[in-house]
Backbone as CSV, one residue per row, in Angstrom:
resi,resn,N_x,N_y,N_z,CA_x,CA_y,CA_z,C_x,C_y,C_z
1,UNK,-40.366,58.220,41.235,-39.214,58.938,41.768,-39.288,58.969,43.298
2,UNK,-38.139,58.590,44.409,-38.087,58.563,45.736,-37.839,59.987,45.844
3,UNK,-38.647,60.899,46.301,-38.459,62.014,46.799,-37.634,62.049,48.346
4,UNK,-38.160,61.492,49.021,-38.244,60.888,50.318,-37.758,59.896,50.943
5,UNK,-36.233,59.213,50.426,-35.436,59.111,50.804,-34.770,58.775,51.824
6,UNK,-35.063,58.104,52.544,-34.305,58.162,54.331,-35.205,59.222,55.208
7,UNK,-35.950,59.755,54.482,-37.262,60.304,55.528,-38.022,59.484,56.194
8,UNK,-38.649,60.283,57.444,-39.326,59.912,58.337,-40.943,60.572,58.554
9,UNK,-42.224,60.483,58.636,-43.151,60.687,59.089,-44.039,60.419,60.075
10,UNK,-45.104,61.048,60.192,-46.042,60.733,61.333,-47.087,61.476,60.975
11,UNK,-48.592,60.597,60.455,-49.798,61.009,59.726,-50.527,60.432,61.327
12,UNK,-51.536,61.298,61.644,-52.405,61.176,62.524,-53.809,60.448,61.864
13,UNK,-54.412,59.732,62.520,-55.589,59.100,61.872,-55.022,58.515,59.921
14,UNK,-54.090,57.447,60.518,-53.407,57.184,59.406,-54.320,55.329,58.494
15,UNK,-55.304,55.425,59.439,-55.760,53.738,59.513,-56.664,54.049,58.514
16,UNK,-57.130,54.930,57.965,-58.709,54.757,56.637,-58.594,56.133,55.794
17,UNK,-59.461,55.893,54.921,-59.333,57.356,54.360,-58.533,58.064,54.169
18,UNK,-58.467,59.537,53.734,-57.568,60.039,53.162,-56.461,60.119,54.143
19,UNK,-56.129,59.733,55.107,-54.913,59.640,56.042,-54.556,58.553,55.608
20,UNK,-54.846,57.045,55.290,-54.435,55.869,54.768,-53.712,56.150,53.635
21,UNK,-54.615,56.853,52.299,-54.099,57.104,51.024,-52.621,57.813,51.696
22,UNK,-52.316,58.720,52.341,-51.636,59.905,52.747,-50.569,59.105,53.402
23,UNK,-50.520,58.194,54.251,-49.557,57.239,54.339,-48.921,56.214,53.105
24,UNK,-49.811,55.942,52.121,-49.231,54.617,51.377,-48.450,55.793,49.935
25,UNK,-49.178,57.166,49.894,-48.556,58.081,49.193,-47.129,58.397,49.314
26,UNK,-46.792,59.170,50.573,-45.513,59.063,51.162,-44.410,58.059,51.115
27,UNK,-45.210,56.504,51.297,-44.250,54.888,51.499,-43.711,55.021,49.463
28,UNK,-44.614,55.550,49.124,-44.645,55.090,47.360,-43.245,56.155,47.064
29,UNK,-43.247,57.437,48.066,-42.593,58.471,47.095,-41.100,58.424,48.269
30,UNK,-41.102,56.794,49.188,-39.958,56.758,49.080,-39.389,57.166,51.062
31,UNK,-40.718,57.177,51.960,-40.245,57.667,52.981,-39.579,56.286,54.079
32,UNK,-38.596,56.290,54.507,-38.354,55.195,55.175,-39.017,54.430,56.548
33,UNK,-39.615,55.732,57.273,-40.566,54.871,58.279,-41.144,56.094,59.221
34,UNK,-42.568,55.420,58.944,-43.830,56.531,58.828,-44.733,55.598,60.149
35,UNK,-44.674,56.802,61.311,-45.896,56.033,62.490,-47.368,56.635,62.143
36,UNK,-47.670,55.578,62.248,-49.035,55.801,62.012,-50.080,55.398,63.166
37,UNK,-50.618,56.538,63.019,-51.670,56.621,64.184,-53.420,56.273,63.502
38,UNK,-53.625,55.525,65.265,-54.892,55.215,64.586,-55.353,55.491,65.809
39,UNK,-57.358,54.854,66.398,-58.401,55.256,67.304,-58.741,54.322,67.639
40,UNK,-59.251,53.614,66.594,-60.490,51.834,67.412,-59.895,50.951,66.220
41,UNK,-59.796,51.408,64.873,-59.729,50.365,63.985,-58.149,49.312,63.865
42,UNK,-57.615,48.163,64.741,-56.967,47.399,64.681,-56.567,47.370,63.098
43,UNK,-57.384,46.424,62.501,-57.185,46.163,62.051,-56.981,46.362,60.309
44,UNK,-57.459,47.876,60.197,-57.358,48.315,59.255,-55.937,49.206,59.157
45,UNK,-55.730,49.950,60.392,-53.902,50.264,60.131,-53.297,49.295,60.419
46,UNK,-53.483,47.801,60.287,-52.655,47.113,60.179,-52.360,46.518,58.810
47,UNK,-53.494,46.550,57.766,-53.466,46.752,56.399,-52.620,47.982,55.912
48,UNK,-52.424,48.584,56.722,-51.882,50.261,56.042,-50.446,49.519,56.398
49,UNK,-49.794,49.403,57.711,-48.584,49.277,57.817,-48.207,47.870,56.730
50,UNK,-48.849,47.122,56.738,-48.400,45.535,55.474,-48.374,46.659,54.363
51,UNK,-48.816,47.375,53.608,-49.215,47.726,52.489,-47.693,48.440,52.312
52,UNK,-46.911,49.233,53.408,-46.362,50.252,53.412,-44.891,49.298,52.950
53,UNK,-45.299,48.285,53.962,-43.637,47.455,53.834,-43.226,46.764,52.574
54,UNK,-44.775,46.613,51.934,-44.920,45.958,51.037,-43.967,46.473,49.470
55,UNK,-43.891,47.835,49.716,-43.842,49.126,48.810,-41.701,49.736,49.219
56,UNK,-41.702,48.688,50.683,-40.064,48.853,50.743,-39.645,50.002,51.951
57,UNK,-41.126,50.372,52.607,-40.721,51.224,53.970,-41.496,50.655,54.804
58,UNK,-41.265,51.036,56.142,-41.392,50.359,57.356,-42.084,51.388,58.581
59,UNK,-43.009,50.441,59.915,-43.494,51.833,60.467,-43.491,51.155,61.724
60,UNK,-44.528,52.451,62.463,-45.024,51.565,63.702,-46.503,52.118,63.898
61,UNK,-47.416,51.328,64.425,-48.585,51.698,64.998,-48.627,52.367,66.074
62,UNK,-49.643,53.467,65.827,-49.715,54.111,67.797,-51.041,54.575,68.215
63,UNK,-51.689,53.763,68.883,-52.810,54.022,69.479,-53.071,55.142,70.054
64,UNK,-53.820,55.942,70.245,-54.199,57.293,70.964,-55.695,57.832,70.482
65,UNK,-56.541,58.107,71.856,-57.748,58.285,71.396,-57.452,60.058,71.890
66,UNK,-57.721,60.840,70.802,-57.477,62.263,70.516,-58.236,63.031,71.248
67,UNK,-59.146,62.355,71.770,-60.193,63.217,72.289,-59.636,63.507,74.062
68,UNK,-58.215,63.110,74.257,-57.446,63.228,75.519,-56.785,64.386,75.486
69,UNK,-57.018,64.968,74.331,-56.012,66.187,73.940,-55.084,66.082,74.074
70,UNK,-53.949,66.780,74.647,-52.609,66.959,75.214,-51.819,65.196,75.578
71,UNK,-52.916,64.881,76.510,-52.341,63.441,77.480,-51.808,62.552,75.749
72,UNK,-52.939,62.480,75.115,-52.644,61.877,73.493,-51.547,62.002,72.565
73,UNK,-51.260,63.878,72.738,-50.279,64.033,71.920,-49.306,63.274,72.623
74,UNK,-49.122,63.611,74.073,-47.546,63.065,74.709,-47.270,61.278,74.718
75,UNK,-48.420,61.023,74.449,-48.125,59.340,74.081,-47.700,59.099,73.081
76,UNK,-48.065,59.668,71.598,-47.936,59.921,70.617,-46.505,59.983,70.062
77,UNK,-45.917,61.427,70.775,-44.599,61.460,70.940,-43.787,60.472,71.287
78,UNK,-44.214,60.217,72.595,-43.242,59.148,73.067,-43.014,58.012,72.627
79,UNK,-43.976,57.366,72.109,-44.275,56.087,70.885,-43.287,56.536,70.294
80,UNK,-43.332,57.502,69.356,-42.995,57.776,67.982,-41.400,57.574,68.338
81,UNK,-41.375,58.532,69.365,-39.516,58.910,69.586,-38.957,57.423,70.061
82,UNK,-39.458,56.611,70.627,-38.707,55.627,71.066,-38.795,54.753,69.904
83,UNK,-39.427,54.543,69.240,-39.411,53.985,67.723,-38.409,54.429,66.812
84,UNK,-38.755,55.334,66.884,-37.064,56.085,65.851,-36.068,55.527,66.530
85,UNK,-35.792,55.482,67.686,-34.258,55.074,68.133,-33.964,54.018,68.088
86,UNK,-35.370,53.337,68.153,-34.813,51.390,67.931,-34.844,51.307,66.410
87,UNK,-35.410,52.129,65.051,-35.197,51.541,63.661,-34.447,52.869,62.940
88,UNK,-34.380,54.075,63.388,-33.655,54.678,62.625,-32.505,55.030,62.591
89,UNK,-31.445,55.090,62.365,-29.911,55.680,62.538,-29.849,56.612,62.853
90,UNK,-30.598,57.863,62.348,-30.276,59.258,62.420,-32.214,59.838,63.127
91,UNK,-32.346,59.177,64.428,-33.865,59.714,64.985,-34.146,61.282,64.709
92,UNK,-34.940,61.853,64.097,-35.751,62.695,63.869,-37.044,62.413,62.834
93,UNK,-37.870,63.701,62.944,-38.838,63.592,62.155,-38.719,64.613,61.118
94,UNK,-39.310,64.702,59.619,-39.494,65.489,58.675,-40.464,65.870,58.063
95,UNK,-41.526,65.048,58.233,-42.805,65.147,58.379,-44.409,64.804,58.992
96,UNK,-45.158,65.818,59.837,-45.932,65.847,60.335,-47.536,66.074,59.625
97,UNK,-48.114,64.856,59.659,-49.254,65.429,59.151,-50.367,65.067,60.084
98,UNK,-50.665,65.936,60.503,-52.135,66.233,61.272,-53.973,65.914,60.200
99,UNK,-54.053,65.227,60.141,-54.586,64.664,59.480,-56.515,64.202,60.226
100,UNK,-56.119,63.611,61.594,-57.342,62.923,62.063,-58.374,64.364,62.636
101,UNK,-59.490,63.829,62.439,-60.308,64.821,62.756,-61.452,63.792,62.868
102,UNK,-63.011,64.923,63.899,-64.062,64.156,63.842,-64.872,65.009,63.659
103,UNK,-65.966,64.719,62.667,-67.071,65.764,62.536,-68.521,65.367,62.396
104,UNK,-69.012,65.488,63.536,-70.348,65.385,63.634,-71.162,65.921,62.890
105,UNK,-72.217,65.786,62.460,-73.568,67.067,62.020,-74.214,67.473,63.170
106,UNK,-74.189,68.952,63.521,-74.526,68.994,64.984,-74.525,70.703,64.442
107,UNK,-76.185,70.789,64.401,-76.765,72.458,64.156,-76.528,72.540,65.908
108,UNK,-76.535,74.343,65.434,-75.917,74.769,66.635,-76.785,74.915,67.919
109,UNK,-78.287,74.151,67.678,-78.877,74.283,68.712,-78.200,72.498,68.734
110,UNK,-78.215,71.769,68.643,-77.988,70.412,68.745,-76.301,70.010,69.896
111,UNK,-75.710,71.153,69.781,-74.234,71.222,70.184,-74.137,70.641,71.609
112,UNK,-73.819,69.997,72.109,-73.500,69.942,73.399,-72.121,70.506,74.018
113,UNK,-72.046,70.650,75.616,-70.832,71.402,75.630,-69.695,69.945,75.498
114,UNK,-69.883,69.071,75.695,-69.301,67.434,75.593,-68.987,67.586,73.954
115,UNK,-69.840,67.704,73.268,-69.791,67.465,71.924,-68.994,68.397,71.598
116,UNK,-68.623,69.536,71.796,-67.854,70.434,71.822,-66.509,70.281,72.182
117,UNK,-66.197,69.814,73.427,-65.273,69.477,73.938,-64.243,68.211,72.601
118,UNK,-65.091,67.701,72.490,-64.602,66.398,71.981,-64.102,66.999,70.218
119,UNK,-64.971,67.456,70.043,-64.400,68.270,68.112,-63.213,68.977,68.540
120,UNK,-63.155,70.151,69.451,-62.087,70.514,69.955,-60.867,70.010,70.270
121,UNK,-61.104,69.217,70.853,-59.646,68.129,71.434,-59.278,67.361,69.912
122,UNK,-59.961,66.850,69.401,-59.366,66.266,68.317,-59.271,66.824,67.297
123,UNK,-59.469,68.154,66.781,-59.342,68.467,65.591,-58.834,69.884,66.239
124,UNK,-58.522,70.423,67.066,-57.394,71.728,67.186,-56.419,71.417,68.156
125,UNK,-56.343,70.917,69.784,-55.971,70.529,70.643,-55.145,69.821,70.349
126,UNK,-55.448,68.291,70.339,-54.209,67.451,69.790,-53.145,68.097,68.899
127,UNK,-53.524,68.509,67.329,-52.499,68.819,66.353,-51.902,70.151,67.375
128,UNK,-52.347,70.798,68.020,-51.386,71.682,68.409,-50.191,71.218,69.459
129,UNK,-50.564,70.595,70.693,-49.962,70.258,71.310,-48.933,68.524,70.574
130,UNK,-49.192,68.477,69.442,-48.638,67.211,68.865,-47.289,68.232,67.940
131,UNK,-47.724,69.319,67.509,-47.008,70.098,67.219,-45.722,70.830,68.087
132,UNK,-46.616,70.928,68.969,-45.786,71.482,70.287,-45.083,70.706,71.043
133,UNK,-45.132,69.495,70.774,-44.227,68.054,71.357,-42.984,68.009,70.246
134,UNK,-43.193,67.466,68.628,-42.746,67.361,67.929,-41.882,68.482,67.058
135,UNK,-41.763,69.430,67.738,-40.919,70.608,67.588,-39.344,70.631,67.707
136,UNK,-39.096,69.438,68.613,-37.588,69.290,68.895,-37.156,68.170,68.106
137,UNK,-38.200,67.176,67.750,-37.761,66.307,66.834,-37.760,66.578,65.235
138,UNK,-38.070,68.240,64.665,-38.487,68.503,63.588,-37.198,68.759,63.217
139,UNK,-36.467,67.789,61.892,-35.484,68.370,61.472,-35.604,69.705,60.719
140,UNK,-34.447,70.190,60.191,-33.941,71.057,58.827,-34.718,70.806,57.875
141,UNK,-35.227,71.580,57.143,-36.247,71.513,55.545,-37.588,70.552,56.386
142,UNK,-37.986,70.466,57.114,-39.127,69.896,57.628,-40.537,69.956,57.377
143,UNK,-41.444,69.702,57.192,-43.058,70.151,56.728,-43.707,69.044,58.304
144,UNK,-44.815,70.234,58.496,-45.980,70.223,59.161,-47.186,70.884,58.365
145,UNK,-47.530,69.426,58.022,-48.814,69.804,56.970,-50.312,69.344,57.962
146,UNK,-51.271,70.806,57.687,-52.486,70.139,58.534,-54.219,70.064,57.680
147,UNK,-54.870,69.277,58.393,-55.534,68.704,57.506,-56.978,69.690,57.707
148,UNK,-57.827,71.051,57.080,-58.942,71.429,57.390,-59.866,71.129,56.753
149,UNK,-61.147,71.948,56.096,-62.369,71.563,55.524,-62.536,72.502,54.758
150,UNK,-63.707,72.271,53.246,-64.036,72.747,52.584,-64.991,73.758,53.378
151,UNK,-65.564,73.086,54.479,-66.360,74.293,55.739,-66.105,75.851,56.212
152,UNK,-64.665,76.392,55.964,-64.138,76.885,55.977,-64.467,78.311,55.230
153,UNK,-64.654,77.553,53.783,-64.978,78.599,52.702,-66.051,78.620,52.167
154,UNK,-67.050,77.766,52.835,-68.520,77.520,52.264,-69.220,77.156,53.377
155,UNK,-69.892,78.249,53.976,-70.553,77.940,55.080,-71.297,76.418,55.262
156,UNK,-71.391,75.957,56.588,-72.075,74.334,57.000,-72.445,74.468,57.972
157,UNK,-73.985,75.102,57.992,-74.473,75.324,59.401,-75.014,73.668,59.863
158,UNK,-74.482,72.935,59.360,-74.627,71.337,59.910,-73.659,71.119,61.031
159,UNK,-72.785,71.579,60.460,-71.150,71.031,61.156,-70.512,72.535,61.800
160,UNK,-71.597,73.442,62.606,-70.682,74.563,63.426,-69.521,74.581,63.665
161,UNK,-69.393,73.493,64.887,-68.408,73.249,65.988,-67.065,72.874,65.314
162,UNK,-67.381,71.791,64.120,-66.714,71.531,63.317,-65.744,72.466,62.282
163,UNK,-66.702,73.133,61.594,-66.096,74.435,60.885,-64.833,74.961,61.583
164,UNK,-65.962,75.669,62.655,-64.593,76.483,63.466,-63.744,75.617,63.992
165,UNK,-63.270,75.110,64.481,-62.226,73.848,64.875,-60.929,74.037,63.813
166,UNK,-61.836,73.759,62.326,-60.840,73.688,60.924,-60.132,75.704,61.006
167,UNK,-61.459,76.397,61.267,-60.977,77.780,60.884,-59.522,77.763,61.822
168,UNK,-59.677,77.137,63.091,-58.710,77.592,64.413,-57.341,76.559,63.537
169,UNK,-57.526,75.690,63.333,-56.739,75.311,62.430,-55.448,75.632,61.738
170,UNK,-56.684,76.587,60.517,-55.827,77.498,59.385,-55.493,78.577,60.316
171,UNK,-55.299,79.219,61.187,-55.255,80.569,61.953,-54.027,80.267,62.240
172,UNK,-53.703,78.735,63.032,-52.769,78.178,63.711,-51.476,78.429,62.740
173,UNK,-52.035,77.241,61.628,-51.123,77.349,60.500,-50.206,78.583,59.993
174,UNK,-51.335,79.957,59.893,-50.553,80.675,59.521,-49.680,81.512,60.808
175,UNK,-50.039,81.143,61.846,-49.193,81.400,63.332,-47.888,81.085,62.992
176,UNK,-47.813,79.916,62.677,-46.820,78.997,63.159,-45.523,78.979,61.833
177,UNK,-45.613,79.499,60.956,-45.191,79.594,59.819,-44.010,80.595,59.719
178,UNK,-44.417,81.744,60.138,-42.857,82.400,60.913,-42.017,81.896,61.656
179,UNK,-42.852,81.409,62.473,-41.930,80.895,64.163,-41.138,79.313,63.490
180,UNK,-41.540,78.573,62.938,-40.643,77.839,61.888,-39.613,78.309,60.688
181,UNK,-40.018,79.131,60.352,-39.257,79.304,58.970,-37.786,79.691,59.384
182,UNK,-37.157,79.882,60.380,-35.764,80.242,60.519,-35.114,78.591,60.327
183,UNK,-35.735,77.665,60.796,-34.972,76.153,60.713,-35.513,75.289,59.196
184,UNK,-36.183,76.908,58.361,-36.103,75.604,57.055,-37.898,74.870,56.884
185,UNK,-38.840,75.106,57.893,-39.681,74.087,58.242,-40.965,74.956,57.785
186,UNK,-41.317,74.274,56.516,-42.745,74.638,56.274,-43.757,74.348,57.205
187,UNK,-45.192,75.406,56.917,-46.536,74.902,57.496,-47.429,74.980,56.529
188,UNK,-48.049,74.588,56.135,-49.259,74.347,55.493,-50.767,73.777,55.842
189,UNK,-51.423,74.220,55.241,-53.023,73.641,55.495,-53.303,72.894,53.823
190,UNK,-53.691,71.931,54.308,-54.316,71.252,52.923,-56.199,71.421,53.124
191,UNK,-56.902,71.374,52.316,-58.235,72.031,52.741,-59.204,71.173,51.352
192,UNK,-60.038,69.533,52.034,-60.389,68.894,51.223,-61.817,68.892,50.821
193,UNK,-62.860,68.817,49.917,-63.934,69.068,49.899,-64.681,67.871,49.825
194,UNK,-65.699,67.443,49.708,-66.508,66.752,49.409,-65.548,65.670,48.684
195,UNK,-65.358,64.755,49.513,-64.548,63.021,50.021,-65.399,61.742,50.307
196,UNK,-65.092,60.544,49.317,-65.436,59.761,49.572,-64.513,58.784,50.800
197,UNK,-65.253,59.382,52.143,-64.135,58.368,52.895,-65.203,57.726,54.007
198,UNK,-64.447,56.719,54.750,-65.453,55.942,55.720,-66.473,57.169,56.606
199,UNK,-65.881,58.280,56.921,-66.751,59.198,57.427,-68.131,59.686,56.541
200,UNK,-67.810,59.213,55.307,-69.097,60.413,53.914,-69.808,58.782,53.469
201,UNK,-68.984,57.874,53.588,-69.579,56.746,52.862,-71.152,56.357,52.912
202,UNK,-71.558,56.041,54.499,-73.135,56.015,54.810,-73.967,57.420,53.951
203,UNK,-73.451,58.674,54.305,-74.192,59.542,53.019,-74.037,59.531,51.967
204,UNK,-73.318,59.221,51.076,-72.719,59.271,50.075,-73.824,58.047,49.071
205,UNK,-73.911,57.058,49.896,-74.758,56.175,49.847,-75.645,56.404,48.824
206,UNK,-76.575,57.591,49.413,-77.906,57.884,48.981,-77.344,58.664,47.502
207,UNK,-77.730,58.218,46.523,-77.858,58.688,45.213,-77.946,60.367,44.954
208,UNK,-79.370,60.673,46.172,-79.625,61.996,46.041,-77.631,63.169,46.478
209,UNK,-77.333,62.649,47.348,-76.033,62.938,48.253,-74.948,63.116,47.185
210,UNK,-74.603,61.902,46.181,-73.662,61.718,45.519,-73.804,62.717,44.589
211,UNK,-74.882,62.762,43.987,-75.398,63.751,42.895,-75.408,65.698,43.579
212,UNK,-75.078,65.588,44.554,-75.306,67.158,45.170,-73.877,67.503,45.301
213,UNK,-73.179,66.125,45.979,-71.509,66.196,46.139,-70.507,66.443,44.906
214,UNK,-71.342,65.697,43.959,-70.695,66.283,43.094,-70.915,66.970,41.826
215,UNK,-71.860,67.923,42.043,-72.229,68.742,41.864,-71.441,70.056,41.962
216,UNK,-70.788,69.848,43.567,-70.175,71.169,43.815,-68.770,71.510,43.467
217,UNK,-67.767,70.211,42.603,-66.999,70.213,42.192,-66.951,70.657,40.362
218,UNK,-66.147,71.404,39.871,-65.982,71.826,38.482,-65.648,70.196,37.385
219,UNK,-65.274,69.507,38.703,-64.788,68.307,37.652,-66.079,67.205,37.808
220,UNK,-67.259,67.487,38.552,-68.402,66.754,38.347,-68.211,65.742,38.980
221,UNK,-67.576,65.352,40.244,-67.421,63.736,40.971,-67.162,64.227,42.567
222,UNK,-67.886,63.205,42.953,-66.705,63.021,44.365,-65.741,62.517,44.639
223,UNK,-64.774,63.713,45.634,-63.085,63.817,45.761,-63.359,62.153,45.934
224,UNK,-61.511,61.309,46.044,-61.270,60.210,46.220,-60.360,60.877,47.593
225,UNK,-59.608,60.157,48.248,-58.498,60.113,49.016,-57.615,60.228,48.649
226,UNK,-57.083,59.597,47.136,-56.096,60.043,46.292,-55.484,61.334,46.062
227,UNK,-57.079,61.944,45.474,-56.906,63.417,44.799,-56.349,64.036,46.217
228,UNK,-56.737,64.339,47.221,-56.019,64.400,48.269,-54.828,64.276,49.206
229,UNK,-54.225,62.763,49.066,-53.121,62.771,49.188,-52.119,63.069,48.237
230,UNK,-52.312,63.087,46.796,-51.384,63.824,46.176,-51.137,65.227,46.828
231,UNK,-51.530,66.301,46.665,-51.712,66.968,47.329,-50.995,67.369,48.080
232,UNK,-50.764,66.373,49.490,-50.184,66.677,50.667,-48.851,66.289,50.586
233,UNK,-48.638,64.943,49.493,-47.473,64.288,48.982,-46.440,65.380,48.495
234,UNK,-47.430,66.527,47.537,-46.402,67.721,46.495,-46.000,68.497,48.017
235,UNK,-46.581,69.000,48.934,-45.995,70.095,49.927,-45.355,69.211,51.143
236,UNK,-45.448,67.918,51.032,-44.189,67.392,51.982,-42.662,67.502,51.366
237,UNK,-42.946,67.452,49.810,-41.830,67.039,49.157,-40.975,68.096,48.828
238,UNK,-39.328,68.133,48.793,-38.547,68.813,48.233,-38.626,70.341,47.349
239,UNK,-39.780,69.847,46.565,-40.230,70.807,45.425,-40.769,72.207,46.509
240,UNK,-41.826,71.612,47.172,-42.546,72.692,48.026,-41.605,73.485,49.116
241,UNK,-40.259,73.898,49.094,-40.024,74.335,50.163,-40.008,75.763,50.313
242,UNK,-40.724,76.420,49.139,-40.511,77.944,48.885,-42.617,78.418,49.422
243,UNK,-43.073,76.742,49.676,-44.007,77.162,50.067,-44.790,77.092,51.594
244,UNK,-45.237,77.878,52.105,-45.420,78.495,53.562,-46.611,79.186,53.879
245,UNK,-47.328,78.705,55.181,-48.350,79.006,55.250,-49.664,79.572,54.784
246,UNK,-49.628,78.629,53.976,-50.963,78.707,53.105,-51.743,77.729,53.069
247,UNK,-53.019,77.747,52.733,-54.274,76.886,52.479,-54.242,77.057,51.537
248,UNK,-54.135,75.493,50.667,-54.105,74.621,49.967,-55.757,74.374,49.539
249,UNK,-56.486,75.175,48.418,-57.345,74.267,48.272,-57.648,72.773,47.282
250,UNK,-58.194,72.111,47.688,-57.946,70.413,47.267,-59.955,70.399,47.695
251,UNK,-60.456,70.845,46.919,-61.611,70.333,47.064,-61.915,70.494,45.481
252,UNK,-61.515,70.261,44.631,-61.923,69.861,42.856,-62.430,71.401,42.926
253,UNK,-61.874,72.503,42.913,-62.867,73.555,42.459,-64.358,73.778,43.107
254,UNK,-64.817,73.611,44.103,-66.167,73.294,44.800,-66.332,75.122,44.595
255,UNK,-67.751,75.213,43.893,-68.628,76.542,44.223,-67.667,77.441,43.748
256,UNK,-66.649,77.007,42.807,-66.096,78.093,41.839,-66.909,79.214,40.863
């Protein structure tokens, strides 16, 4: 079923992993042209955009290294918006998904203020100010869906800097959820647990890892990207519009 219709998107860190699934999800349920953002990997969102056209929607690539904060989002934008005007009839956006993030393992004596800087800018900074760009291009019935961590609700004194980043996140989310809702425009947090994606893959590796990961799920496996982008697919779509600032959990039941 095309939910999505003559819609438009923009998934951040759209080139691997559950941002990839989260793009080819959207192309499947029907969105007409979705920019996708990527960091270093050429050539893997260029598999994402073939895959997308392949399926009968169309996009554009947009480079931006996140860790520029602000300077990133406004490239971002500007990509995006001048793209809409050369392929779409009716330029706006309908859905935003904040998606890219980076997370080190970095105990809190290990933290640098650099290392800090850099989780920051890309995993609260950017989506806000990408938010704060993409505000005038957000149509009627609109979703801004954002992407946090199972860290959140299960302490990870591995990933401090990280955690909180996701907490500032969900805080945002539920900020922003009033100050939208007069034009129609959901916010949401989707909140994923233990993922097999290019970031978990090298751990995941180890037998001992796989067996602990999924462990902490009720359904006994580690998440896919799938289980995930469904997910984000149901609260972009039509169905979800009665739903509003909330965290979404999508980690299989973890430590239920």
């Amino acid at each position: 079923m095309k939910k999505h219709k003559g819609r438009t998107a923009l998934v951040t860190g759209g080139s691997r992993g559950i941002g990839a699934a989260i793009v080819k999800k959207l192309a499947e349920q029907g969105v007409s042209f979705i920019g996708i953002h990527y960091s270093s990997d050429a050539e893997a969102v260029q598999r994402v955009l073939n895959s997308i056209r392949e399926l009968g929607s169309d996009g554009v690539i947009i480079q931006a290294d996140l860790k520029e904060g602000k300077k990133a989002a406004d490239k971002i934008w500007t990509t995006f918006k001048t793209a809409l005007e050369q392929n779409v009839e009716s330029p706006g956006v309908d859905i935003l998904v904040n998606n890219a993030g980076i997370a080190p393992g970095l105990l809190l004596e290990q933290t640098t203020e650099a290392d800090f800087d850099d989780i920051v800018d890309v995993n609260l900074k950017s989506p806000f100010f990408l938010i704060q760009r993409f505000s005038e291009l957000l149509r009627e019935n609109g979703r801004i869906i954002n992407i946090s961590t199972g860290f959140t609700r299960i302490a990870g004194p591995t990933h401090v800097a990280y955690a909180a980043s996701k907490g500032a996140i969900e805080t945002m989310t539920l900020a922003l959820a009033p100050h939208f809702g007069p034009r129609n425009i959901t916010v949401n947090t989707v909140v994923p647990g233990y993922t097999l994606t290019d970031m978990t893959r090298d751990w995941l590796a180890n037998p001992d890892a796989t067996a602990f990961a999924s462990s902490q799920s009720v359904f006994k496996r580690v998440g896919q990207p799938e289980d995930v982008a469904d997910v984000v697919a149901l609260l972009a779509s039509p169905t979800a519009r009665w739903i509003t600032g909330q965290f979404i959990d999508a980690t299989g039941g973890a430590r239920l």
